[in-house]
Every structure is written in C-alpha cells, then in structure tokens.
C-alpha positions in Angstrom: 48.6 138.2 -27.2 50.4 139.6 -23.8 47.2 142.1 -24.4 45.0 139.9 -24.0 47.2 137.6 -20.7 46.8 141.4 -19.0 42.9 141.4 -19.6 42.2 138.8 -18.4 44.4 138.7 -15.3 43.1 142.0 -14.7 39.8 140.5 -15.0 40.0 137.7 -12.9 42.0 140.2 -10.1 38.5 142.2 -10.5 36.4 139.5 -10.1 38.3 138.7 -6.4 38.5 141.4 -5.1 34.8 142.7 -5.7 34.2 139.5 -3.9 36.9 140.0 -0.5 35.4 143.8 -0.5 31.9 142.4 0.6 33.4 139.9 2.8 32.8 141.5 6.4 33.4 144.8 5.6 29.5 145.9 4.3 28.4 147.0 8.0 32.0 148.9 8.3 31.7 150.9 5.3 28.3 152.1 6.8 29.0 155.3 9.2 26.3 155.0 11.9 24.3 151.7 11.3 21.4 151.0 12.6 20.6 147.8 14.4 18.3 146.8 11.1 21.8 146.9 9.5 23.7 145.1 12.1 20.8 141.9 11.9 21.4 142.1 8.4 25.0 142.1 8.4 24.9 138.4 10.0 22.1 136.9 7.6 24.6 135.2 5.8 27.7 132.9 5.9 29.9 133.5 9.1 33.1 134.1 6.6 31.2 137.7 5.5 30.0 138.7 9.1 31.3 141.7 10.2 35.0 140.6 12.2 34.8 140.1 15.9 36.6 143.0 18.3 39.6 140.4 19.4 43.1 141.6 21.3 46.2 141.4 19.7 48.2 137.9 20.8 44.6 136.4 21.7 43.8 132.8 20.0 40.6 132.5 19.0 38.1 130.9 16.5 35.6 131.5 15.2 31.4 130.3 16.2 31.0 126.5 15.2 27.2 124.6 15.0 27.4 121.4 17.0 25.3 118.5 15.6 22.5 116.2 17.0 24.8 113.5 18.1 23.2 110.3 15.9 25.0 107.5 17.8 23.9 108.9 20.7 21.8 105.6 21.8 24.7 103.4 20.1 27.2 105.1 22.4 24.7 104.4 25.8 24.5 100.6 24.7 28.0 100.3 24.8 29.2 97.8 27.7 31.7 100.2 29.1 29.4 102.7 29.2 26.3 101.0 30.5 29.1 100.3 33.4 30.2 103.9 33.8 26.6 105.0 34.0 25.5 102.3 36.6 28.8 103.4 38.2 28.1 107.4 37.9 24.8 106.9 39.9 25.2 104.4 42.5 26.0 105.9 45.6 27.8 102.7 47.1 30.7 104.1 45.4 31.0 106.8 48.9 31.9 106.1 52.1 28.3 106.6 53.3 26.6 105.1 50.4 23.9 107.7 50.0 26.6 110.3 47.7 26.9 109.5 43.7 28.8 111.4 41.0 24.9 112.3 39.9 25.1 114.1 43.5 26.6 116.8 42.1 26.2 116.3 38.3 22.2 115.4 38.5 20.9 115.3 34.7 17.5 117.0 36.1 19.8 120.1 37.0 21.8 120.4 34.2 24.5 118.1 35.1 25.3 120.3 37.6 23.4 120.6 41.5 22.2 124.1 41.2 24.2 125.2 44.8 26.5 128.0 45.2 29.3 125.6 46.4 28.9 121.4 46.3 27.3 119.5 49.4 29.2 116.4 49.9 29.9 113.4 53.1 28.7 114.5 56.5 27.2 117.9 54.6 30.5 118.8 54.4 30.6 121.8 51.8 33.1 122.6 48.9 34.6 125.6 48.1 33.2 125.8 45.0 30.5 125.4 42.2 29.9 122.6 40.3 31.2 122.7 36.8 28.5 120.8 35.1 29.6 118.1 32.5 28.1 119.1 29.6 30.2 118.2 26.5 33.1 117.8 29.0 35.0 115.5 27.1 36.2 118.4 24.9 37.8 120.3 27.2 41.9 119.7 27.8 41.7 120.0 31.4 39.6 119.6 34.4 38.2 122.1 37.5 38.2 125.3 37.8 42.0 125.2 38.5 43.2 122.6 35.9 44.5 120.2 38.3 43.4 117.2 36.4 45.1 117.0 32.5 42.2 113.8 31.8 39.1 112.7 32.7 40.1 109.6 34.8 41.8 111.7 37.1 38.9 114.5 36.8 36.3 111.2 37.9 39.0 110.0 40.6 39.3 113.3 42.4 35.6 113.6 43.9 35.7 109.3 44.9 38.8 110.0 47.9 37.8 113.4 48.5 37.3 113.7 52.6 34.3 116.5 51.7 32.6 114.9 48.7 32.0 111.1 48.3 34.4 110.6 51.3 35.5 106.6 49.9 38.9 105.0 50.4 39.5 104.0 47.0 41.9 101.1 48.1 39.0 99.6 49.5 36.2 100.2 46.8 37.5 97.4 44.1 36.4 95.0 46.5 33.4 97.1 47.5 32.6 97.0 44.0 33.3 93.2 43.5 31.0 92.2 46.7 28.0 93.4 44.7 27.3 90.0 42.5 25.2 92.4 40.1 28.5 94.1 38.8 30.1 91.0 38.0 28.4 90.5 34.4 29.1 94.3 34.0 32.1 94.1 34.2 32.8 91.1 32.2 30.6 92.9 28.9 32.6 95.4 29.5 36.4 94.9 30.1 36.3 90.7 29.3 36.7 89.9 33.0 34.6 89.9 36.2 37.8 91.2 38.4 37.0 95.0 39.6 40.0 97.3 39.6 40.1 101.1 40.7 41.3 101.5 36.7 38.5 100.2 35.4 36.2 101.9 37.8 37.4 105.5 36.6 37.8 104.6 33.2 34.1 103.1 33.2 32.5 106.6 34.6 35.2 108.7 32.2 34.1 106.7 29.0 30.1 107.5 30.2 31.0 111.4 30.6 32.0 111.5 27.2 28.5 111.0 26.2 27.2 113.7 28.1 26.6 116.0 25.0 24.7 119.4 24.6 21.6 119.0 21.7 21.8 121.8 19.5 20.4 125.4 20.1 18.7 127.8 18.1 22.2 129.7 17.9 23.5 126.5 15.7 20.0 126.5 13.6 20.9 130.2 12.8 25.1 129.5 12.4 23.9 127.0 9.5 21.5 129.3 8.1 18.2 129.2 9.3 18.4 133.0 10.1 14.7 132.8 11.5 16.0 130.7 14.2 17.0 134.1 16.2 15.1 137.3 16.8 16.8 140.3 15.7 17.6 141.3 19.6 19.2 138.3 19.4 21.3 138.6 16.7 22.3 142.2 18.2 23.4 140.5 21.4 25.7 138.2 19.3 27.1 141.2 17.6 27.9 143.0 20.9 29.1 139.4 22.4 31.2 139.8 19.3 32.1 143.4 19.2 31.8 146.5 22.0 31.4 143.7 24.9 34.8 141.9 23.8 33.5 138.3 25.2 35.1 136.9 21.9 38.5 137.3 23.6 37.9 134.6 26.2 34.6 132.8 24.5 35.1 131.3 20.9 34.9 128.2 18.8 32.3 125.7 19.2 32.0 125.3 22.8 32.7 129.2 23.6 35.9 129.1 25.7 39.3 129.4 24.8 40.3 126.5 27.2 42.6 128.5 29.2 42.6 130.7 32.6 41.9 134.0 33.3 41.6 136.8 36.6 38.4 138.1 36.4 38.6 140.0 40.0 36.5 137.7 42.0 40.1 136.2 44.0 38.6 138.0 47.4 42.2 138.3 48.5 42.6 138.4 52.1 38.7 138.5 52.4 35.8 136.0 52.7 35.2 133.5 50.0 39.4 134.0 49.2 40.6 131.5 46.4 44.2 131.6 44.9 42.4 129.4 41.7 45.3 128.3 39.6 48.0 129.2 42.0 47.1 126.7 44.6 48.2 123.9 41.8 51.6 125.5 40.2 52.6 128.2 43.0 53.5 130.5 40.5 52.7 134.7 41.5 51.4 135.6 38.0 48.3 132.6 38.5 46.7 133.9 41.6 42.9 134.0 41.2 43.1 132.7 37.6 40.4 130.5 37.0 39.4 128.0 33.6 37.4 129.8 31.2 34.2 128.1 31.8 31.9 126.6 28.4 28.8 128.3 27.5 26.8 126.1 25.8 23.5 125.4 27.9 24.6 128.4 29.6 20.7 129.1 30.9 20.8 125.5 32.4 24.2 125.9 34.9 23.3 128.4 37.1 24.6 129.5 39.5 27.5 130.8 38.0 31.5 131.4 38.4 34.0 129.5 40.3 32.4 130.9 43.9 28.9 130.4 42.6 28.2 133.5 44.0 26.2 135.1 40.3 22.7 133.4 39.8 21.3 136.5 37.2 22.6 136.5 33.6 22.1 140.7 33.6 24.3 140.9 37.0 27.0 138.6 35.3 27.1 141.4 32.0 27.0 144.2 34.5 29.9 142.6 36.4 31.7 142.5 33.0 30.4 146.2 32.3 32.2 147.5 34.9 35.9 146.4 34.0 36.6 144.3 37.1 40.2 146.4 37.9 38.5 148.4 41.0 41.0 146.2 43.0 44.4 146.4 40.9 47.3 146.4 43.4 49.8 150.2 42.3 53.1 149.3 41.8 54.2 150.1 44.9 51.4 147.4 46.2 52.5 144.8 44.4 56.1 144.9 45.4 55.3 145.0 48.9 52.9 142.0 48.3 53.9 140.0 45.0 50.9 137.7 45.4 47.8 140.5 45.4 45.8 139.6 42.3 46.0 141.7 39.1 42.2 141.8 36.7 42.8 140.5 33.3 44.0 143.3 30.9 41.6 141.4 28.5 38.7 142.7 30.5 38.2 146.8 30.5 34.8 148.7 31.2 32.7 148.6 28.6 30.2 150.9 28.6 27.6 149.0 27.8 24.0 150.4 27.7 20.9 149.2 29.0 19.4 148.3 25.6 22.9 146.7 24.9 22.7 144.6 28.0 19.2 143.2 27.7 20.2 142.3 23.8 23.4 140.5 24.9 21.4 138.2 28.0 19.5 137.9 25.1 21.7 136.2 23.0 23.4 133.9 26.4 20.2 132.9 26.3 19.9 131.1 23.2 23.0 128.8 23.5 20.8 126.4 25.3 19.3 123.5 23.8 19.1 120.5 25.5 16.0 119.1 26.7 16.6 115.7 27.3 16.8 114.5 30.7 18.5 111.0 31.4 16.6 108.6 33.4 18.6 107.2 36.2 19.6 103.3 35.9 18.5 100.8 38.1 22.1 99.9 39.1 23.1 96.5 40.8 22.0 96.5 44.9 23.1 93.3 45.7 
C-alpha cells in the first residue's frame, strides 16, 4: 500500500515538474539561439515566455492586453460627462477665451499638441511637453513631477495657470453661469443649475477618464493571435524585455511602473535646466527625477520626454544605448554640490546593435492602436 502512496506521489511530482521545466526556461537551455528561436519562444502563453532581465528590489508586472472599451458610447452619454466634454473644449473657460483644455490635449494630435514645450495665454510658453491623456485615469499621479495626487487637481492646475489658460477661477463659476446654454447641463448633470468651481473640475476629470487607448496589435498578439506581430517585432519585445532592460521602468498594462526616475536630461546649471520632482518635495536625492511616462500609443505622442526635446524613436533607444551617466557628479562633486543630479543606476549602456535597435523601434511601434478621433462638441455660446 505505502508502495503504491510513493508511486504515485512520485508520479504526480513527475508530472509537475516536466511541466515548470518548459515554463520559460526552453530558449535558456538553448546555447546560442537564433532569433527563429527567440520568435518562437513567445508564440505561446506569457507565463512560459522566456523571464524578463529585471533589477533586484524593482516592482514590476508583467505585459497585460487592454480591451475594446464596450461602454464606451454609454460612458460619452453620461450627463456629467457630456458636461466635462463641452467644458474640456470651450475656450471661454481662459482668460482670453480663445485657449481650451483641447489646446493642449487636441484629439487630432493624440491628445497631446505635438510641441516641444505647451503654447498657452499671450503665447506664453511652458517648460515642458504635454503629457497626452491617453488612458490617464490609471495613472496615481499627475505631471511630469507628481504635483497633483488626482485628477481634479491635475484639470485645475492648467485653468489659474498665468502661462496656460491664464482664468481667475474665482471668477469663472459665474463666467460659467452667464452662459444660459450651461444651465440644462448642469442640471442633467449634478441635479441643479448653480455652477461651482467643484463641479467644473469634477465635470472635465469625470470626461478624461474616458479618454482610452483601442487596442494594438501588441494586445492581438498578448491574447494569442501570434500573427498579429512580425517576427522583428517580436524580437524587439524580447530585447524591450531582455539586453535593453526597459522592463525595469516599463511593465504591466500601461508600460510604466508609475514612479520617477533620473534619466540625465536635468541640464543642471545649463539651458533647458529642470529640478523635476525636486521642485515639489525639496528633497537632494529627487533632482531631475521625472514620472515614468505610459507607452501605449507611443507612435502618436511625439515629441517625447519631459523637455520635448526627442521627436525620433531610434534617437530615444540610442539615448538609452548609451547609459546616460556621462554626467555623474565623483564623490568629491557631490559633496561640494549635494544637489548635482546622479543618472538612474537602473539605466547602464547597453550595447545594443544596430539590428537590435531597428527590432526594438520596431516593437515601440506597435503599441499604438487607436484611430478614433473625437469630433469636437458644439458647446453652449450664449
């Protein structure tokens, strides 16, 4: 009897781990593969592809499909957001009234305005780009320094702000109210005609959180349409994964661990200078850190990084190829000057070759999806 207990728990101890062996580990027990192996190694579920190159203490996750958001058109009928949209692109809502939100965030553009830094009142510029609002409402804070923890205060900033939209927001309740057209607006939408500031920011939040990206062929492929890709593709996604260690900063679903990183682009003491996170919390170890930006509809958001100053997907990778620590204060530096910005260990040179490179743009590439462009509302003018 015991006999035959040990048979078959040796069995069954068999059975698992023929299975764990397979899972990720085929295209490691191969010596030199070639990239025919490396495509092959990810034509199947994520949970055996070969394991992503991440840094010890790093959080990550691993590559999610987003869906085709069904209530999509149930969502843009709702009263609070036919307000927040109406709201988003009316430009009464600026001191000059010829600035909206849509300024900046135009849905022909990407929700973004395509500029190296934002033009706002008087052509006033910003200091930096335009984070575009695709599938904003996931993200757990707000700019490219954090400063806002929700997306009330993230719609708030730009309305008071002397070089953007320029309004005094005590004033623009009663702005608002003077228009007859809102009235019924805001009735549908909050039970009352009265305008409040409140209700103004909450209306434009709840409408953001319907700005979604439509799925790419990188989510056909995650669930299993493996033709969705070509196979330089695929091989960009392993060295995203792998030898190019994007993984560390750029996971999960929306590819960004939600946090903030020195990537060397501070410009300390030079033109285009920003302390990024350390402007908000003064604290030395912050300088030049910057949010992790999302990559979904990556090809769409150009230009790119906080500065704007990248507009070619193959310059970006060769930025990253090259380490980014030219600039690293010596010890003796960084005593005499505790401020001067340190690179992110998390980024070293990676040695990436040219066939590597074009693979990986490649595979950036194919994050984006959406197509849909939103028509703008004929919002209330009188």
């Amino acid at each position: 009897m015991k006999r035959g207990i040990y048979w078959s728990l040796g069995l069954i101890l068999f059975i698992l781990w023929s299975f764990t062996s397979k899972v990720g580990n085929e295209l490691s027990n191969i010596q030199d593969p070639s990239i025919e192996d490396i495509v092959k190694s990810y034509k199947k579920a994520i949970v055996e592809w070969p394991k992503p190159n991440i840094d010890k203490g790093v959080k990550w996750s691993e590559f999610a499909s987003i869906k085709a958001d069904s209530a999509y058109f149930t969502e843009q009928d709702k009263p609070n957001v036919i307000l927040g949209k109406m709201l988003f692109f009316d430009p009464k809502l600026s001191k000059s009234n010829q600035i909206s939100c849509s300024t900046c965030h135009d849905p022909e553009m990407g929700w973004q305005d395509r500029r190296r830094v934002a033009l706002g009142n008087d052509h006033l510029l910003g200091n930096r780009n335009t984070i575009s609002l695709y599938n904003i409402a996931e993200r757990t804070s707000f700019f490219w320094d954090g400063r806002a923890k929700t997306l009330e205060e993230q719609a708030s900033g730009p309305l008071g702000a002397h070089n953007e939209m320029a309004m005094d927001v005590k004033t623009l309740p009663a702005k608002i109210q003077n228009i007859k057209g809102y009235n019924i607006l805001f009735k549908n939408a909050y039970g009352t005609e009265k305008v409040t500031y409140d209700k103004i920011v909450k209306a434009i939040a709840d409408f953001q959180k319907t700005i979604k990206s439509q799925p790419s062929r990188f989510d056909k492929f995650l669930e299993g349409k493996y033709s969705s890709l070509t196979d330089e593709e695929i091989y960009g996604m392993h060295i995203f994964r792998t030898k190019a260690r994007c993984m560390n900063c750029h996971s999960g679903k929306y590819l960004t661990d939600e946090s903030f990183h020195n990537i060397g682009l501070t410009y300390y003491k030079r033109k285009y200078e920003d302390l990024g996170l350390y402007n908000i919390n003064k604290k030395a170890e912050d300088v030049g850190k910057f949010k992790t930006p999302q990559l979904r509809d990556l090809a769409l958001t150009q230009p790119w990084m906080h500065n704007g100053l990248f507009d070619d997907l193959e310059g970006v990778v060769n930025m990253y190829n090259s380490g980014m620590h030219q600039l690293d204060p010596n010890a003796e530096k960084k005593l005499a000057d505790p401020l001067h910005p340190s690179t992110d260990p998390l980024l070293k040179k990676l040695n990436l070759t040219k066939e590597e490179t074009k693979a990986l743009v490649s595979f950036l590439e194919s994050l984006s999806g959406t197509k849909y462009k939103m028509r703008r509302p004929e919002f209330p003018v009188e």
